[in-house]
mmCIF file of the N, C-alpha and C atoms, coordinates in Angstrom:
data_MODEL
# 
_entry.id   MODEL 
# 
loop_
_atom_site.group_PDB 
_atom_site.id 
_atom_site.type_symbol 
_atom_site.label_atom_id 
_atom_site.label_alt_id 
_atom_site.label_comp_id 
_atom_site.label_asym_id 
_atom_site.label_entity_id 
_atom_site.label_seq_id 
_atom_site.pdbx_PDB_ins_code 
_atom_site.Cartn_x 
_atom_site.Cartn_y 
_atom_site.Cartn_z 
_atom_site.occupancy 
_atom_site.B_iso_or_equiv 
_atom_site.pdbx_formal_charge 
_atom_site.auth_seq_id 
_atom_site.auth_comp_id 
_atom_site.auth_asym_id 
_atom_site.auth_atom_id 
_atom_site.pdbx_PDB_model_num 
ATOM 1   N N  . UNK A 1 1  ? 7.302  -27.379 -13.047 1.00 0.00 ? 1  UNK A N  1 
ATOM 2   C CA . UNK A 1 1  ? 8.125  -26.260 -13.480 1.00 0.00 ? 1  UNK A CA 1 
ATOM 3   C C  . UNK A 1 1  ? 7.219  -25.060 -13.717 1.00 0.00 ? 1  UNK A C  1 
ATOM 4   N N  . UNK A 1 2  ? 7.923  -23.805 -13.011 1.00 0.00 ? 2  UNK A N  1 
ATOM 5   C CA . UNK A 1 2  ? 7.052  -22.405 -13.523 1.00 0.00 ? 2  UNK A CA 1 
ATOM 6   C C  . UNK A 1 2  ? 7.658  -21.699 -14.042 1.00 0.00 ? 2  UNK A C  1 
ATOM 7   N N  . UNK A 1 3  ? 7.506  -20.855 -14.868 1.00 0.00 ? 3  UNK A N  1 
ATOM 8   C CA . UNK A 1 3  ? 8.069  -19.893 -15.751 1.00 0.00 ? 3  UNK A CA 1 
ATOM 9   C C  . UNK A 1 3  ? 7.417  -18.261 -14.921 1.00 0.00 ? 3  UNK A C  1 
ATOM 10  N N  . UNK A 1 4  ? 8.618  -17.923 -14.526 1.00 0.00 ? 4  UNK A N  1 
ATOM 11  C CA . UNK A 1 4  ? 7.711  -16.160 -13.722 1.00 0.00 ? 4  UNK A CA 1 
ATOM 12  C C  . UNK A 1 4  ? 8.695  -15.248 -14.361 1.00 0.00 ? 4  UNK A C  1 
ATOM 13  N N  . UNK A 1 5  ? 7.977  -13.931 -14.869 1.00 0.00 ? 5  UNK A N  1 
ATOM 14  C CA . UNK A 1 5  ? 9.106  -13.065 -15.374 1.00 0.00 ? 5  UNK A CA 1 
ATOM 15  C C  . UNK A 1 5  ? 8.698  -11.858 -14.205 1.00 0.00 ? 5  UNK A C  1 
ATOM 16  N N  . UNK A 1 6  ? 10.011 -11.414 -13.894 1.00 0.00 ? 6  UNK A N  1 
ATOM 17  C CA . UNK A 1 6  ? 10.258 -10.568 -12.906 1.00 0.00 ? 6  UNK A CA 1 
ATOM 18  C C  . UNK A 1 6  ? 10.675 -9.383  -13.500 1.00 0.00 ? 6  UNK A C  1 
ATOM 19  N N  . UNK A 1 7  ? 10.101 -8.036  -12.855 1.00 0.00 ? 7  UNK A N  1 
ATOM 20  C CA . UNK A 1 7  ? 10.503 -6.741  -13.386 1.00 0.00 ? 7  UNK A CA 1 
ATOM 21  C C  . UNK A 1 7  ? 11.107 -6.190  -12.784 1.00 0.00 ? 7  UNK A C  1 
ATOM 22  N N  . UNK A 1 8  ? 11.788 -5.423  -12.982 1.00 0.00 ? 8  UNK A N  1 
ATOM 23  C CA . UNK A 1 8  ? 12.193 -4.133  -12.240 1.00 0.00 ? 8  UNK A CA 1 
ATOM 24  C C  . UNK A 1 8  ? 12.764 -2.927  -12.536 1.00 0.00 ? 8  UNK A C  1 
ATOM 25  N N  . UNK A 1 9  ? 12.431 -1.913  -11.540 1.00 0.00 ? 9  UNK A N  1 
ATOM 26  C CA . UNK A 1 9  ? 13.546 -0.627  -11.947 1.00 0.00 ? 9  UNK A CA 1 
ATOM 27  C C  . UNK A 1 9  ? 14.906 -0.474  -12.787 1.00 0.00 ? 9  UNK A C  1 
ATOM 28  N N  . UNK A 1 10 ? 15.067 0.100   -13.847 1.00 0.00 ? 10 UNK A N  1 
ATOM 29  C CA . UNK A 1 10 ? 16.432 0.150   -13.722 1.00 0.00 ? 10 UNK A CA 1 
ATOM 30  C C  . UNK A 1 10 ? 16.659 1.850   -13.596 1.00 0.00 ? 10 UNK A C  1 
ATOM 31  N N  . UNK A 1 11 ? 18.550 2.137   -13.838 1.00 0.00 ? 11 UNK A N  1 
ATOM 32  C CA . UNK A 1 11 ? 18.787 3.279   -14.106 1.00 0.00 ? 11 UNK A CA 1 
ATOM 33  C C  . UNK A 1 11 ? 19.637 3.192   -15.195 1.00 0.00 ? 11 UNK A C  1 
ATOM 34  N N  . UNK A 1 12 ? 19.237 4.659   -15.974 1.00 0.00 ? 12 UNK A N  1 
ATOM 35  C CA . UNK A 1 12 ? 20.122 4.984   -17.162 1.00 0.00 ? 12 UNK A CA 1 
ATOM 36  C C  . UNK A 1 12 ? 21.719 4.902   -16.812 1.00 0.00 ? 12 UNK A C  1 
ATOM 37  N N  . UNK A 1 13 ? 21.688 3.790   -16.653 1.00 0.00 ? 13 UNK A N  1 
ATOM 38  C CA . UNK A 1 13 ? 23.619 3.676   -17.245 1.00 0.00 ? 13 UNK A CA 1 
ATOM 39  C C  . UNK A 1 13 ? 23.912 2.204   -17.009 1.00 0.00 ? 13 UNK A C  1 
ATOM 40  N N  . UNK A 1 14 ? 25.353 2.000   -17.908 1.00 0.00 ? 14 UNK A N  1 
ATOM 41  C CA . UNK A 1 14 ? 25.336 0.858   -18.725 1.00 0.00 ? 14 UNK A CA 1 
ATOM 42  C C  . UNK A 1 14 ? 25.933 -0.449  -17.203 1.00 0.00 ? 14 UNK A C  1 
ATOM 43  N N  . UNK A 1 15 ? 25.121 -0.232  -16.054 1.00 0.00 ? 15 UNK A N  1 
ATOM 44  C CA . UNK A 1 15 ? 25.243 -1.257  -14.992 1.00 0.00 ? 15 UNK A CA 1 
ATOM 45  C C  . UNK A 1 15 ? 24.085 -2.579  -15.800 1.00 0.00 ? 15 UNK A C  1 
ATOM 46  N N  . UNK A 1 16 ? 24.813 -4.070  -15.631 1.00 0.00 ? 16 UNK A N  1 
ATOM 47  C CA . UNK A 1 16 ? 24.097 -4.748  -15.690 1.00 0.00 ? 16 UNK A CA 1 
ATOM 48  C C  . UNK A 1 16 ? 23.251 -5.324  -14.431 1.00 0.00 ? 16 UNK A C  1 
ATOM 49  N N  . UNK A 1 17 ? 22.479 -6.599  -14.821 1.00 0.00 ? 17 UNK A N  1 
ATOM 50  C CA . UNK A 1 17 ? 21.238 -6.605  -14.137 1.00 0.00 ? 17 UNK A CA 1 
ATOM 51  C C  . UNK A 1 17 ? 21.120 -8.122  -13.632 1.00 0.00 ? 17 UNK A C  1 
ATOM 52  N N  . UNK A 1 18 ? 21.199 -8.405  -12.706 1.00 0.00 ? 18 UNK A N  1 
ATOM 53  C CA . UNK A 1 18 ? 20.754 -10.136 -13.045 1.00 0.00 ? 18 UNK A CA 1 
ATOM 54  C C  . UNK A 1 18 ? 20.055 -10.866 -11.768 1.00 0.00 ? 18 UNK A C  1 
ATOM 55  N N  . UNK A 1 19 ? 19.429 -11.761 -11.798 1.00 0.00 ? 19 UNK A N  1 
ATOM 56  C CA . UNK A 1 19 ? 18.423 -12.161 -11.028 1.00 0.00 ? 19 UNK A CA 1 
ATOM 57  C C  . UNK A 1 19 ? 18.724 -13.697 -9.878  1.00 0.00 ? 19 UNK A C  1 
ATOM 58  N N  . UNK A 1 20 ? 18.613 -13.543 -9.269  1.00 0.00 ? 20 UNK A N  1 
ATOM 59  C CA . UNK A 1 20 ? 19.002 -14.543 -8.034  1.00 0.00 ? 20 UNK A CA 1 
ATOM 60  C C  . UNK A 1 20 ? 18.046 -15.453 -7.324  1.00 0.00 ? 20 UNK A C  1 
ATOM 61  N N  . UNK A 1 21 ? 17.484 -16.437 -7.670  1.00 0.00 ? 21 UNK A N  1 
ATOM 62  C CA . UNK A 1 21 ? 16.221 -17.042 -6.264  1.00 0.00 ? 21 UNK A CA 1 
ATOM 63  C C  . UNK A 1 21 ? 16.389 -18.119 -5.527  1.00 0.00 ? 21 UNK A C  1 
ATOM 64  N N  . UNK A 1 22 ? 16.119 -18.081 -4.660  1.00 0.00 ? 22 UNK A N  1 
ATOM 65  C CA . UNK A 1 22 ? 16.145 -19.319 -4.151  1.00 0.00 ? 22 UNK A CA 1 
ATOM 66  C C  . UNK A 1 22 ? 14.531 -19.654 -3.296  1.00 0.00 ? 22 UNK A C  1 
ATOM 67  N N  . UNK A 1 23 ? 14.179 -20.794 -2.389  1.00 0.00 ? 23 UNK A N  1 
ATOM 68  C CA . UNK A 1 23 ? 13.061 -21.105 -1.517  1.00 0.00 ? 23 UNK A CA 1 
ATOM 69  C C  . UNK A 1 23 ? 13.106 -20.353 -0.305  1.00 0.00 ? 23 UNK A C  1 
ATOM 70  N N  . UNK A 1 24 ? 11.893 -20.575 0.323   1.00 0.00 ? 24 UNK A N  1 
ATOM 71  C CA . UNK A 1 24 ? 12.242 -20.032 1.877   1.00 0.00 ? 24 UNK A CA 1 
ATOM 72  C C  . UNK A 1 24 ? 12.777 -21.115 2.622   1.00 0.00 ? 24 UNK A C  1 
ATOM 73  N N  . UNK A 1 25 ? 13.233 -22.108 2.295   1.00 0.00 ? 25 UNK A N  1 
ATOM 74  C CA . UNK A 1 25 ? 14.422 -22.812 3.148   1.00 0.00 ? 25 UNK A CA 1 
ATOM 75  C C  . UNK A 1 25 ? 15.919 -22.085 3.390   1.00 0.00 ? 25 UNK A C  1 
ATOM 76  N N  . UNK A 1 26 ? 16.477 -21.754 1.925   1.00 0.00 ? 26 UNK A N  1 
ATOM 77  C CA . UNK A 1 26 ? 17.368 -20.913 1.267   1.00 0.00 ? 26 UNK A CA 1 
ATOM 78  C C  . UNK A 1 26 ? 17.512 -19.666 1.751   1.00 0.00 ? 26 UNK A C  1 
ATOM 79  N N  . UNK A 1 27 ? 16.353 -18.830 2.211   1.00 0.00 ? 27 UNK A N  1 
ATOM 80  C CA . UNK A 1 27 ? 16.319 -17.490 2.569   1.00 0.00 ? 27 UNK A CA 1 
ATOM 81  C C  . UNK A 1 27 ? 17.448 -16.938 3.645   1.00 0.00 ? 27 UNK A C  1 
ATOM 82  N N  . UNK A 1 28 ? 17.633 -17.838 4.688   1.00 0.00 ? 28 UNK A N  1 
ATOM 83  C CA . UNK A 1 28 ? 18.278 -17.288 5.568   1.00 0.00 ? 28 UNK A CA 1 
ATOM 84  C C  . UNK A 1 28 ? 20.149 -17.601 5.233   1.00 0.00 ? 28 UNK A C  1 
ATOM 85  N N  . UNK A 1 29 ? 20.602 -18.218 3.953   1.00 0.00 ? 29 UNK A N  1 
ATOM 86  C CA . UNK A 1 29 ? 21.493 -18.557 3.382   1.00 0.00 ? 29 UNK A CA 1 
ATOM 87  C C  . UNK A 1 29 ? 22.135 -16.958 2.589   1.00 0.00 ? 29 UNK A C  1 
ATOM 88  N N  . UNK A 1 30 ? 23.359 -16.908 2.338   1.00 0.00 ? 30 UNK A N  1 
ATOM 89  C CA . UNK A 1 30 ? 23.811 -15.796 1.675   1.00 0.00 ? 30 UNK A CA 1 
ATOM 90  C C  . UNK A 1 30 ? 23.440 -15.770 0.294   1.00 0.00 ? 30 UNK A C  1 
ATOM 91  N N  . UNK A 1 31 ? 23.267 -14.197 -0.415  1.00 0.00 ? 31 UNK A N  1 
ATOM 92  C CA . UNK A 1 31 ? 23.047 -14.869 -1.603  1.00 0.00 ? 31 UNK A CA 1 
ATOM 93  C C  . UNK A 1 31 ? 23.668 -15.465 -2.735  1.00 0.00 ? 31 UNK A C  1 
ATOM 94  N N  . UNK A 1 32 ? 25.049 -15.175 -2.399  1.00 0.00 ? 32 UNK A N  1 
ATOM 95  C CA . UNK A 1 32 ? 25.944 -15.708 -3.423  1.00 0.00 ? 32 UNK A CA 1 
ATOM 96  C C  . UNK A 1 32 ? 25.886 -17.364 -3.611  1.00 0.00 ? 32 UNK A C  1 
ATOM 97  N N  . UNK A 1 33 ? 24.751 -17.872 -2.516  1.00 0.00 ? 33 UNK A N  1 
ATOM 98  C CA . UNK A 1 33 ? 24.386 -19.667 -2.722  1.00 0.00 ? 33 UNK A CA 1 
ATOM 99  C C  . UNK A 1 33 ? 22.979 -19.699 -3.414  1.00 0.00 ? 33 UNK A C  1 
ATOM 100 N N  . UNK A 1 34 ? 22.559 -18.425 -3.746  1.00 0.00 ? 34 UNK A N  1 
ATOM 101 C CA . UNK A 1 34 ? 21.776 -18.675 -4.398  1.00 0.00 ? 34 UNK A CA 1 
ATOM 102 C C  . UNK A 1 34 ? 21.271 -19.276 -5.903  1.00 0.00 ? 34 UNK A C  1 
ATOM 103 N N  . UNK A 1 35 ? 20.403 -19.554 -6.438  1.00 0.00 ? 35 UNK A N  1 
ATOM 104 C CA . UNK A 1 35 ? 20.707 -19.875 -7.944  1.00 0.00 ? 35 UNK A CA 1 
ATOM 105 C C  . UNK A 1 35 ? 20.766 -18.740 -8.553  1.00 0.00 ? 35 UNK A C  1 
ATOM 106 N N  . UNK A 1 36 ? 21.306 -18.524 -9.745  1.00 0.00 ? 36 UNK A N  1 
ATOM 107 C CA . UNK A 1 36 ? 21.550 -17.419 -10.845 1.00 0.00 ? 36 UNK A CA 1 
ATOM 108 C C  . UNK A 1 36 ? 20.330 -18.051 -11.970 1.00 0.00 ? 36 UNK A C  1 
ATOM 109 N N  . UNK A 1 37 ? 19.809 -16.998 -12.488 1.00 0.00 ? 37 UNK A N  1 
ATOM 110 C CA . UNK A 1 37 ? 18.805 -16.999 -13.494 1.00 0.00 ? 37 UNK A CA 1 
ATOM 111 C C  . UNK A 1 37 ? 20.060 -16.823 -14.547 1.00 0.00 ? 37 UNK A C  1 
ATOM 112 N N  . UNK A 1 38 ? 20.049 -17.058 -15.703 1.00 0.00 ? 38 UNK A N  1 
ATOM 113 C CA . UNK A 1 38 ? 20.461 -16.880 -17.184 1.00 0.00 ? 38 UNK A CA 1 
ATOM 114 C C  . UNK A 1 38 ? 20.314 -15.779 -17.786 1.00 0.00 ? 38 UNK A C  1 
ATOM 115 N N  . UNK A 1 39 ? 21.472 -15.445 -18.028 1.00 0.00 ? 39 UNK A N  1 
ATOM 116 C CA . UNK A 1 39 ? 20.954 -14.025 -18.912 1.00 0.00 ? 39 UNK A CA 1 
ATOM 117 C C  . UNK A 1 39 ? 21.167 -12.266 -17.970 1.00 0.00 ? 39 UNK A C  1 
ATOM 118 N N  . UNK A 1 40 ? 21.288 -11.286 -18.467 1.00 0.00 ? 40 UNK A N  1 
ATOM 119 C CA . UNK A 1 40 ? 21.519 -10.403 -17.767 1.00 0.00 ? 40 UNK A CA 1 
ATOM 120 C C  . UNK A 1 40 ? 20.734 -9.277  -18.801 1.00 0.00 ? 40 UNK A C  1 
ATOM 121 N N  . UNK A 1 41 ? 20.461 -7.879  -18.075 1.00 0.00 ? 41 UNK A N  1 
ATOM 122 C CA . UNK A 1 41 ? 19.720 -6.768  -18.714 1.00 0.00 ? 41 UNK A CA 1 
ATOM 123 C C  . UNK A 1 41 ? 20.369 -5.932  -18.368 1.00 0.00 ? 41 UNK A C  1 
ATOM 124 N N  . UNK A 1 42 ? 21.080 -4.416  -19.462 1.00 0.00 ? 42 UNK A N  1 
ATOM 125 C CA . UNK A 1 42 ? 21.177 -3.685  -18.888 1.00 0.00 ? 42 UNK A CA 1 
ATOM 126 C C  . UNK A 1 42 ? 20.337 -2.084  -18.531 1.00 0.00 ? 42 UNK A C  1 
ATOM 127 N N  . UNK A 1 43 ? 20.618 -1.650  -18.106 1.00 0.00 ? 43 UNK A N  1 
ATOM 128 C CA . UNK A 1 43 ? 19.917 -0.660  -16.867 1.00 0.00 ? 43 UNK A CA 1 
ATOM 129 C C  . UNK A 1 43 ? 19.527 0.577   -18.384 1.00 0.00 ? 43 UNK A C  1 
ATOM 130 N N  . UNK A 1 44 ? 18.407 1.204   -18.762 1.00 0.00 ? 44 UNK A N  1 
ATOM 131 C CA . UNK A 1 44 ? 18.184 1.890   -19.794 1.00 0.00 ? 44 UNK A CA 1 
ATOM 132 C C  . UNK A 1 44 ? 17.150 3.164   -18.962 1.00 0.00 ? 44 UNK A C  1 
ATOM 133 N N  . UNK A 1 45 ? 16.903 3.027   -17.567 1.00 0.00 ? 45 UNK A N  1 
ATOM 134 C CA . UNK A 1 45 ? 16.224 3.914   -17.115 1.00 0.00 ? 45 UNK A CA 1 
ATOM 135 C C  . UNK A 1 45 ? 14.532 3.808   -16.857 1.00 0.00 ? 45 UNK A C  1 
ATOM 136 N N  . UNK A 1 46 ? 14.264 2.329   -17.451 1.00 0.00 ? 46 UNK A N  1 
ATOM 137 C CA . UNK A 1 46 ? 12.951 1.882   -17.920 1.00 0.00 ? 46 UNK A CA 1 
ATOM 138 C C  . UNK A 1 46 ? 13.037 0.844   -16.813 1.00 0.00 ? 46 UNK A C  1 
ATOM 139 N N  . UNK A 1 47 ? 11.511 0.175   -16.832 1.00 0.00 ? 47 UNK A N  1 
ATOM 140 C CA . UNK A 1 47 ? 11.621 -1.068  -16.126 1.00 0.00 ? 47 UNK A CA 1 
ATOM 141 C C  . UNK A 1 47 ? 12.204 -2.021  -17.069 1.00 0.00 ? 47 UNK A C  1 
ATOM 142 N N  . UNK A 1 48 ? 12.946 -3.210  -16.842 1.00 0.00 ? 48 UNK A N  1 
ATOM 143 C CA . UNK A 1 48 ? 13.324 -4.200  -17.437 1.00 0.00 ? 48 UNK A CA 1 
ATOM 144 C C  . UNK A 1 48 ? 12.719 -5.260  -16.618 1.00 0.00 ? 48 UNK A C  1 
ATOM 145 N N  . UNK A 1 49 ? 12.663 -6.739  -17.611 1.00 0.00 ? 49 UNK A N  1 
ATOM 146 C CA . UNK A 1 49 ? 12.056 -8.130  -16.919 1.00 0.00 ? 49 UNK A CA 1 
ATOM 147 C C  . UNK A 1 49 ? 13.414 -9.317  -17.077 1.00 0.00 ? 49 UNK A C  1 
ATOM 148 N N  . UNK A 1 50 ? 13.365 -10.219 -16.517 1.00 0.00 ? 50 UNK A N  1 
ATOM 149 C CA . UNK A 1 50 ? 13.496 -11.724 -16.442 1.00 0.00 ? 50 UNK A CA 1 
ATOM 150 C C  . UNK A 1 50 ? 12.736 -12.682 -16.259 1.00 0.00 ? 50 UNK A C  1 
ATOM 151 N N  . UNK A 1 51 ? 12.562 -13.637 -17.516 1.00 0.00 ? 51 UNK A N  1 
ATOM 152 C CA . UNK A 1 51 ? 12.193 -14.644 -17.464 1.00 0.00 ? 51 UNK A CA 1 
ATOM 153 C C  . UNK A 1 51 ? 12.550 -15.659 -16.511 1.00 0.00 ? 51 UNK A C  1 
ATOM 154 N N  . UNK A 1 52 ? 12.189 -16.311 -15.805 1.00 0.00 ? 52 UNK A N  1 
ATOM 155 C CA . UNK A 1 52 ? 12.652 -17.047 -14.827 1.00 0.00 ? 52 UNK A CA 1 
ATOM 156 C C  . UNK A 1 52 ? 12.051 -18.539 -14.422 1.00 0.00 ? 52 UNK A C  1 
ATOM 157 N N  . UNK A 1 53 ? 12.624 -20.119 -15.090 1.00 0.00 ? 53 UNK A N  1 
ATOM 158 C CA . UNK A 1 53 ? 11.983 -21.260 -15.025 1.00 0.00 ? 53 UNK A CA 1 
ATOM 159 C C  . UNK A 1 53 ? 12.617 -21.712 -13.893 1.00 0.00 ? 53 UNK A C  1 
ATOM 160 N N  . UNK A 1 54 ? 11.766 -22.350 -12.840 1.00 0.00 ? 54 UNK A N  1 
ATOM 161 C CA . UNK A 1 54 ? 12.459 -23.145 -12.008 1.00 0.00 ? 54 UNK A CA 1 
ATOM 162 C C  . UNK A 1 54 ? 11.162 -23.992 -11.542 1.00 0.00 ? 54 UNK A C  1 
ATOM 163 N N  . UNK A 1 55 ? 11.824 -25.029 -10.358 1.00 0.00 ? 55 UNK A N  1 
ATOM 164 C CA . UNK A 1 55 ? 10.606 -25.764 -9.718  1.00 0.00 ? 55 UNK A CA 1 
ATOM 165 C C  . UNK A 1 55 ? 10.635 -25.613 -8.167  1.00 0.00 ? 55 UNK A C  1 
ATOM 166 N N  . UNK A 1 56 ? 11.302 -24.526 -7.665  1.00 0.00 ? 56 UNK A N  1 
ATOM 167 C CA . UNK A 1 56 ? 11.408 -24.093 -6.249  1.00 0.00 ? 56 UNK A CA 1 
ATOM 168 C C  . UNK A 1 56 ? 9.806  -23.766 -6.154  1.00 0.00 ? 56 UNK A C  1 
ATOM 169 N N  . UNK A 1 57 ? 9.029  -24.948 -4.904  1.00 0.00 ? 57 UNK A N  1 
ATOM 170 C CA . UNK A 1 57 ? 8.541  -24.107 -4.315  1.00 0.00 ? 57 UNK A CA 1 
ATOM 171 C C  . UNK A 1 57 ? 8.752  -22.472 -3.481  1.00 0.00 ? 57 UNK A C  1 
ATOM 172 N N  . UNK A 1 58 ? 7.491  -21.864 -3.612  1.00 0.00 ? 58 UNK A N  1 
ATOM 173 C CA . UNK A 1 58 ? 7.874  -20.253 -2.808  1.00 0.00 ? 58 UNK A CA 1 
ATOM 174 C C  . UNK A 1 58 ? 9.055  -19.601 -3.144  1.00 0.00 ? 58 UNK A C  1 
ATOM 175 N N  . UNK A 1 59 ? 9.482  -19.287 -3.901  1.00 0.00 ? 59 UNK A N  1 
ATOM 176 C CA . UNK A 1 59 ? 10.577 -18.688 -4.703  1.00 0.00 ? 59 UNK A CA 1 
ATOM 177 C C  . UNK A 1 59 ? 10.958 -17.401 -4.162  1.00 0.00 ? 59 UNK A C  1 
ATOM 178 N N  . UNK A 1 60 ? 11.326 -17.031 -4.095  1.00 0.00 ? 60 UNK A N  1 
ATOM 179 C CA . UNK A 1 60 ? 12.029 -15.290 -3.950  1.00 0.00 ? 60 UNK A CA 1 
ATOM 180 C C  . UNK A 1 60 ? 13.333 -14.979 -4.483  1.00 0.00 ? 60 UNK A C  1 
ATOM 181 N N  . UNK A 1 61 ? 13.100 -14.056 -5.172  1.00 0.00 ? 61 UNK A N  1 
ATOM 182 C CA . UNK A 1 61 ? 14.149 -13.824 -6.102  1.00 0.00 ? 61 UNK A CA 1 
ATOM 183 C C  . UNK A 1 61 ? 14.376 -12.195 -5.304  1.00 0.00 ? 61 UNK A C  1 
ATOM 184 N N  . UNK A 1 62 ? 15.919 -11.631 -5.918  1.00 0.00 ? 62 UNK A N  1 
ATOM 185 C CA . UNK A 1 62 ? 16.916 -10.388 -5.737  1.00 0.00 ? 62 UNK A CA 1 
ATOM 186 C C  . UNK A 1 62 ? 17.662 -10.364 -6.882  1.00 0.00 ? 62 UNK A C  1 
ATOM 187 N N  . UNK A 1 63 ? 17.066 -9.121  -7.319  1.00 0.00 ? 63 UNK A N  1 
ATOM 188 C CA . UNK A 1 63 ? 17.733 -8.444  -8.408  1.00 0.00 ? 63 UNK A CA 1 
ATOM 189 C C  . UNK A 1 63 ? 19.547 -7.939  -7.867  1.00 0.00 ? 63 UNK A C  1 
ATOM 190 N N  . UNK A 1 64 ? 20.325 -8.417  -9.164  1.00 0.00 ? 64 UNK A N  1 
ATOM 191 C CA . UNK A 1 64 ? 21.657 -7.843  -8.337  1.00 0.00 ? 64 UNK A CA 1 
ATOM 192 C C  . UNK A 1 64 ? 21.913 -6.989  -9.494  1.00 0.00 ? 64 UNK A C  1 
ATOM 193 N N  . UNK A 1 65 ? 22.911 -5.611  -9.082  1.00 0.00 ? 65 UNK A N  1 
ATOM 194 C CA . UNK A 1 65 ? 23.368 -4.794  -9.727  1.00 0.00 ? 65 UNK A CA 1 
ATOM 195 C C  . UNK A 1 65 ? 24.992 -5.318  -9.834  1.00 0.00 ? 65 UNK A C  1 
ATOM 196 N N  . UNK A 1 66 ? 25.714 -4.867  -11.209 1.00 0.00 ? 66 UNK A N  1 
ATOM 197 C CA . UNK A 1 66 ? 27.080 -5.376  -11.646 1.00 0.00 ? 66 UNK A CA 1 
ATOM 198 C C  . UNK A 1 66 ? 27.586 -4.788  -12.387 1.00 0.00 ? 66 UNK A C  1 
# 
């Protein structure tokens, strides 16, 4: 198991934030089959993070806007 916290951009307004990964097996899959990380951030204009535990080798995660 790894624990990776992921950052990113946001923008000032009250859109939430939430994080998606899957393997590079997964990659060429849509992402709505992807896994959902826990938890959501909203957008303050700053960078924001997610904590993120999983045991996917090669991981790649996508930030979704909501």
């Amino acid at each position: 198991t790894v624990t990776t916290t992921v950052s990113f951009t946001t923008i000032n307004s009250p859109i939430n934030y939430s994080l998606l990964y899957t393997n590079t097996v997964g990659l060429g899959t849509p992402s709505s089959n992807w896994v959902a990380v826990p938890g959501t951030v909203t957008g303050n204009g700053l960078i924001r993070s997610l904590p993120v535990t999983n045991t996917a080798a090669n991981a790649l995660y996508r930030v979704a806007a909501h």
